[in-house]
C-alpha positions as CSV (number, residue, x, y, z in Angstrom):
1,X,1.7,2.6,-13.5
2,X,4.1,5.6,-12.8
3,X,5.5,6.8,-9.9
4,X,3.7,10.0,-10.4
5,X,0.3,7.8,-11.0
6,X,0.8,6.9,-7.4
7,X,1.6,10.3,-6.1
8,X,-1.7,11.5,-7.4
9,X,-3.2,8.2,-5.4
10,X,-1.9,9.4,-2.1
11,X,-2.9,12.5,-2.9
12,X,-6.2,11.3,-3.9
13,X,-6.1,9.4,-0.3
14,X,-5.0,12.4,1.6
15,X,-8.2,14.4,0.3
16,X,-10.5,11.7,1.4
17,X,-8.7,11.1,5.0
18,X,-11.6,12.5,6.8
19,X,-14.1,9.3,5.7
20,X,-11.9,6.4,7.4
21,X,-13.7,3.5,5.1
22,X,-13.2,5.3,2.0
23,X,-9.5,6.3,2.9
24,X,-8.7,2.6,3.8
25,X,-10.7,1.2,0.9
26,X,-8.5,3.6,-1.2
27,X,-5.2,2.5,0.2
28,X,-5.7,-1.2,-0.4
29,X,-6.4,-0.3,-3.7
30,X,-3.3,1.0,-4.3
31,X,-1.5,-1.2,-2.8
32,X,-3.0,-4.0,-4.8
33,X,-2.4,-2.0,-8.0
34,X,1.4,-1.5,-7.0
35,X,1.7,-5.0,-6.5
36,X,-0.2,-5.9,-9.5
37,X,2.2,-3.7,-11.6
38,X,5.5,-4.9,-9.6
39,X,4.2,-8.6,-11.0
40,X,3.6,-7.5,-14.6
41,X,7.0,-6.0,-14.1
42,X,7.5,-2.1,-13.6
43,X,11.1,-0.6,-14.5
44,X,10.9,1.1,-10.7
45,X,9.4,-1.5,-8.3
46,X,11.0,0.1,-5.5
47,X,10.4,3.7,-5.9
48,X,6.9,2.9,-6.9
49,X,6.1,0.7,-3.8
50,X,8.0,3.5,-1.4
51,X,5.6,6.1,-2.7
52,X,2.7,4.2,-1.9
53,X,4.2,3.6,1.0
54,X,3.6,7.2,1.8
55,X,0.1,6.6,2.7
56,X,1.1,5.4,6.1
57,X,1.2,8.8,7.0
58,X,-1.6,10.1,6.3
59,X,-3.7,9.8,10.1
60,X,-7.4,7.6,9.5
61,X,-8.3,5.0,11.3
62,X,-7.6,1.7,9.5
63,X,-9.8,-1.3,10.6
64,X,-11.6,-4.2,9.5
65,X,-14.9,-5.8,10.2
């Protein structure tokens, strides 16, 4: 994973901000896949996690059943 791969996630997040389940479906996904690649051991953990990050400005309602 690249930090551009997870530019193009929020981005990807940003366009689907008006469906609030697919937005915050999208954004766990991320951040699983940011962790998952932090773990196998990315050369940029932090820039990586920062830019997902990111997402926490995008406005959708996140919430859980």
């Amino acid at each position: 994973m690249t930090v551009d791969d997870v530019r193009e996630f929020v981005e990807e997040i940003r366009l689907s901000a008006d469906d609030d389940e697919v937005a915050h479906s999208m954004e766990d996904e991320l951040y699983v896949a940011v962790l998952q690649a932090i773990v196998n051991g990315a050369d940029n953990p932090g820039k990586l996690a920062a830019e997902a990050l990111r997402t926490k400005n995008i406005e959708f309602s996140r919430w859980c059943a």
